[in-house]
Backbone bond lengths (Angstrom), bond angles and torsions (degrees), N, CA, C in turn:
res aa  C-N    CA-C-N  psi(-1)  N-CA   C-N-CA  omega(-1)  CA-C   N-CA-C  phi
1 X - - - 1.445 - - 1.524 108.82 -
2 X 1.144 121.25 130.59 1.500 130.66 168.48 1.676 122.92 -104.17
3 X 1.025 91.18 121.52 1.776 110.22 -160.09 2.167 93.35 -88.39
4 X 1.131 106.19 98.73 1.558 101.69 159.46 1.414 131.82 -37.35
5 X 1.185 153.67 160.69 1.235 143.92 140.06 1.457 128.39 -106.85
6 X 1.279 132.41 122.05 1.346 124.37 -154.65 1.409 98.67 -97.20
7 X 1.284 124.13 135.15 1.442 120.58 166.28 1.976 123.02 -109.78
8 X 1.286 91.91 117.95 1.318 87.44 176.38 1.324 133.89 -74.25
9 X 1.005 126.78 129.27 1.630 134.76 -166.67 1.576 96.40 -49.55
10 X 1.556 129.99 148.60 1.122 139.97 -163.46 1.853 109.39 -114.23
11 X 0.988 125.05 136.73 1.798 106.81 -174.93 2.001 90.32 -83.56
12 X 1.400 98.08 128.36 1.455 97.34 147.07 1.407 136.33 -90.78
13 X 1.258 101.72 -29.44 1.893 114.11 -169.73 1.233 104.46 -177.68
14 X 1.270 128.39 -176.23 1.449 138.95 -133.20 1.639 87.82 166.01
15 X 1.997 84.87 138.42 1.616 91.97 179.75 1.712 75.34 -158.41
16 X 1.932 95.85 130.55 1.552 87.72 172.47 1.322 91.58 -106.41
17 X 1.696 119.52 143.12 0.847 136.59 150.18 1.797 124.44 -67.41
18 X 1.420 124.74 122.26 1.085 129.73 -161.92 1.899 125.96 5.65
19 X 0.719 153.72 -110.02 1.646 154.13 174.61 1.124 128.04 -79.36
20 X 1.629 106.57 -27.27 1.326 114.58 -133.06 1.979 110.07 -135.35
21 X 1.446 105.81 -10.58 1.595 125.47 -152.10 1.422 99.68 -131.36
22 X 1.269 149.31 129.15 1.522 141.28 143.94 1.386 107.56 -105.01
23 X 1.149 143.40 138.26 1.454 147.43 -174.07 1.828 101.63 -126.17
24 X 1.351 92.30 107.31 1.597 132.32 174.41 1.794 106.06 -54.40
25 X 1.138 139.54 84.14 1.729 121.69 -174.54 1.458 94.38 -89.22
26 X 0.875 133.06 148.66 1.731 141.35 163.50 1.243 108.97 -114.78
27 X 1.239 99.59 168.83 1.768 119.39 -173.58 1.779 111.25 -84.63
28 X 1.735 111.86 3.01 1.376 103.83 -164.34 1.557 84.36 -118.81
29 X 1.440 124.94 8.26 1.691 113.14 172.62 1.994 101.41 103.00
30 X 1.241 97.29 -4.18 1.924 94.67 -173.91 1.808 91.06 -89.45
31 X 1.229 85.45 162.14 1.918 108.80 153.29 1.585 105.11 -151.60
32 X 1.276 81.73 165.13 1.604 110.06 -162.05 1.373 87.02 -147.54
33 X 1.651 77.72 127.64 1.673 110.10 161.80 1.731 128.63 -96.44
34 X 1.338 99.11 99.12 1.617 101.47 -178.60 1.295 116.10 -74.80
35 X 1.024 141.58 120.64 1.644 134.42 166.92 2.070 104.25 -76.78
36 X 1.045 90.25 127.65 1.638 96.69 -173.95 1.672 107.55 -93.80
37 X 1.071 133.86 23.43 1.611 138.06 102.13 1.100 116.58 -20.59
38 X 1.615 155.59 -67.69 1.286 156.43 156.12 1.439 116.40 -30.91
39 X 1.011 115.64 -40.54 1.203 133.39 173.68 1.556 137.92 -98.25
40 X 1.128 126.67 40.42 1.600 112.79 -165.38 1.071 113.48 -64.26
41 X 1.158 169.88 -31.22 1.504 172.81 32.20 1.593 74.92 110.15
42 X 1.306 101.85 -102.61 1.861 103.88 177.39 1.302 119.75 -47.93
43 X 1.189 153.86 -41.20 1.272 145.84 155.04 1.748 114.93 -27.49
44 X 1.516 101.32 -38.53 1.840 97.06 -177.01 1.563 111.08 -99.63
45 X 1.372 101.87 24.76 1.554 97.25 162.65 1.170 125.17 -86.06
46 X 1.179 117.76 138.75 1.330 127.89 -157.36 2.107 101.09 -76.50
47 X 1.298 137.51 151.37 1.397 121.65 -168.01 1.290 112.70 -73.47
48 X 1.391 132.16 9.73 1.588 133.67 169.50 1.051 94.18 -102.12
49 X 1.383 139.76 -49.71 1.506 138.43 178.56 1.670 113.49 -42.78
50 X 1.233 102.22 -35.52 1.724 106.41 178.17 1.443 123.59 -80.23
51 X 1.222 98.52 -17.39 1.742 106.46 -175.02 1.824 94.56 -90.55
52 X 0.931 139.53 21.11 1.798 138.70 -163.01 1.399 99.47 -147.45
53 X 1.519 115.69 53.89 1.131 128.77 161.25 1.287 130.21 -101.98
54 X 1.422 120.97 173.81 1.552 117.68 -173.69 1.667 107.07 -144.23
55 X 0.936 107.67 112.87 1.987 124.56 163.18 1.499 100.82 -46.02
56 X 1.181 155.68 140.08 1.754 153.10 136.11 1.092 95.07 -116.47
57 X 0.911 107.65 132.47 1.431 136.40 135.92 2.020 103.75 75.55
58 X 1.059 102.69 25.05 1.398 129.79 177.11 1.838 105.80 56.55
59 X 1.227 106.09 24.69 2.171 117.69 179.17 1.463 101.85 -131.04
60 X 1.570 110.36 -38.32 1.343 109.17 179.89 1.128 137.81 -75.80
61 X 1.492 133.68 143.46 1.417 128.24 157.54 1.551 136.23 -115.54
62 X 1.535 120.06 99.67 1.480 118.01 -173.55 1.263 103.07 -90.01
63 X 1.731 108.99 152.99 1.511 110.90 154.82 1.559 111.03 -116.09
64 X 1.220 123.33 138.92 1.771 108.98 166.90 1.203 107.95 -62.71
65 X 0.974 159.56 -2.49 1.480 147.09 178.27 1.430 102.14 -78.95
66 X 1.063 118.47 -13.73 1.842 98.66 -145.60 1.449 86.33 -153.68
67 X 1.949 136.63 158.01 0.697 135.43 -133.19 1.839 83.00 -136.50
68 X 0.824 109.33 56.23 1.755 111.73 -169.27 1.405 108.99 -149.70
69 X 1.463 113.98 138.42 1.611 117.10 176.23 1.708 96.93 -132.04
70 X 1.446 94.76 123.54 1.451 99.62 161.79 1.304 138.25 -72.29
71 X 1.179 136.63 -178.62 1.931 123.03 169.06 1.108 66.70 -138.09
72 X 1.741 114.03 158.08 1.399 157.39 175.10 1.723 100.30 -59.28
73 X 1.452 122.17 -58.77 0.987 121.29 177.36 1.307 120.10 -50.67
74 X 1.531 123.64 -39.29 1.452 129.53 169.28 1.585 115.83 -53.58
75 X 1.631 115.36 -45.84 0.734 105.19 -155.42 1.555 110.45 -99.13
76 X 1.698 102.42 6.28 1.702 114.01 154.74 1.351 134.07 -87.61
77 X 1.610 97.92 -10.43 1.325 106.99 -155.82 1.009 157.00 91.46
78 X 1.668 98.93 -5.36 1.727 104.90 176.08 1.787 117.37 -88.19
Protein backbone atom coordinates (compact mmCIF):
# COMPACT_ATOMS: atom_id res chain seq x y z
CA UNK A 1 0.00 0.00 0.00
CA UNK A 2 1.29 3.48 -0.79
CA UNK A 3 0.41 6.17 1.58
CA UNK A 4 0.31 9.76 -0.41
CA UNK A 5 1.62 12.80 1.19
CA UNK A 6 -0.37 15.91 1.03
CA UNK A 7 1.44 19.12 0.94
CA UNK A 8 0.09 22.17 2.10
CA UNK A 9 0.57 25.25 0.15
CA UNK A 10 3.04 27.54 2.16
CA UNK A 11 2.18 31.57 2.50
CA UNK A 12 4.98 33.48 0.81
CA UNK A 13 3.77 37.15 0.90
CA UNK A 14 0.79 39.15 0.96
CA UNK A 15 0.04 42.34 -0.90
CA UNK A 16 -3.16 44.19 0.11
CA UNK A 17 -4.63 45.63 -2.61
CA UNK A 18 -6.22 49.05 -1.71
CA UNK A 19 -9.14 48.66 1.28
CA UNK A 20 -10.87 46.15 0.12
CA UNK A 21 -8.54 42.99 -1.54
CA UNK A 22 -5.59 41.00 0.31
CA UNK A 23 -3.74 38.79 -2.22
CA UNK A 24 -2.66 35.36 -0.67
CA UNK A 25 1.00 34.44 -2.76
CA UNK A 26 1.87 30.76 -1.98
CA UNK A 27 4.86 28.77 -2.26
CA UNK A 28 3.25 26.52 -5.18
CA UNK A 29 2.97 29.75 -7.72
CA UNK A 30 -1.12 30.30 -6.83
CA UNK A 31 -2.71 33.54 -5.33
CA UNK A 32 -5.75 34.01 -3.81
CA UNK A 33 -7.85 36.76 -3.65
CA UNK A 34 -9.33 37.55 -0.22
CA UNK A 35 -12.05 40.13 -0.19
CA UNK A 36 -11.58 41.84 3.28
CA UNK A 37 -15.39 41.85 3.86
CA UNK A 38 -14.65 38.41 5.57
CA UNK A 39 -12.47 39.94 7.48
CA UNK A 40 -12.93 43.35 9.11
CA UNK A 41 -10.46 43.07 11.85
CA UNK A 42 -7.99 43.36 8.78
CA UNK A 43 -9.97 45.56 6.67
CA UNK A 44 -9.57 48.38 9.64
CA UNK A 45 -6.00 48.34 9.53
CA UNK A 46 -4.71 51.30 9.08
CA UNK A 47 -1.87 50.95 5.70
CA UNK A 48 1.25 50.96 8.13
CA UNK A 49 -0.57 48.56 10.30
CA UNK A 50 -0.56 46.10 7.29
CA UNK A 51 2.96 46.28 6.33
CA UNK A 52 3.96 44.89 10.33
CA UNK A 53 3.13 41.51 9.71
CA UNK A 54 4.44 38.09 10.49
CA UNK A 55 4.53 34.63 8.31
CA UNK A 56 4.53 31.52 11.31
CA UNK A 57 5.03 28.68 10.67
CA UNK A 58 4.84 29.17 6.83
CA UNK A 59 0.26 28.75 7.08
CA UNK A 60 0.10 31.52 9.45
CA UNK A 61 -0.68 35.10 9.44
CA UNK A 62 -0.02 37.64 12.47
CA UNK A 63 -0.35 41.32 12.56
CA UNK A 64 1.08 43.40 15.63
CA UNK A 65 -1.72 45.59 15.65
CA UNK A 66 -4.31 43.23 16.37
CA UNK A 67 -4.45 40.22 18.61
CA UNK A 68 -5.42 37.56 15.86
CA UNK A 69 -3.53 34.89 13.79
CA UNK A 70 -4.90 33.58 10.73
CA UNK A 71 -4.32 29.91 9.13
CA UNK A 72 -4.07 29.93 5.32
CA UNK A 73 -7.03 27.74 5.21
CA UNK A 74 -9.14 30.50 6.89
CA UNK A 75 -8.00 32.85 4.93
CA UNK A 76 -8.93 30.68 1.64
CA UNK A 77 -11.77 29.37 2.84
CA UNK A 78 -11.62 25.89 3.23
Amino acid sequence: MTTATIHTPAIRAIEFINSSILFVHLDNDRTFIVPLEKFPVLKSLTPEQRKDYEIIDESNLSFLAIDEVYSINELIGI
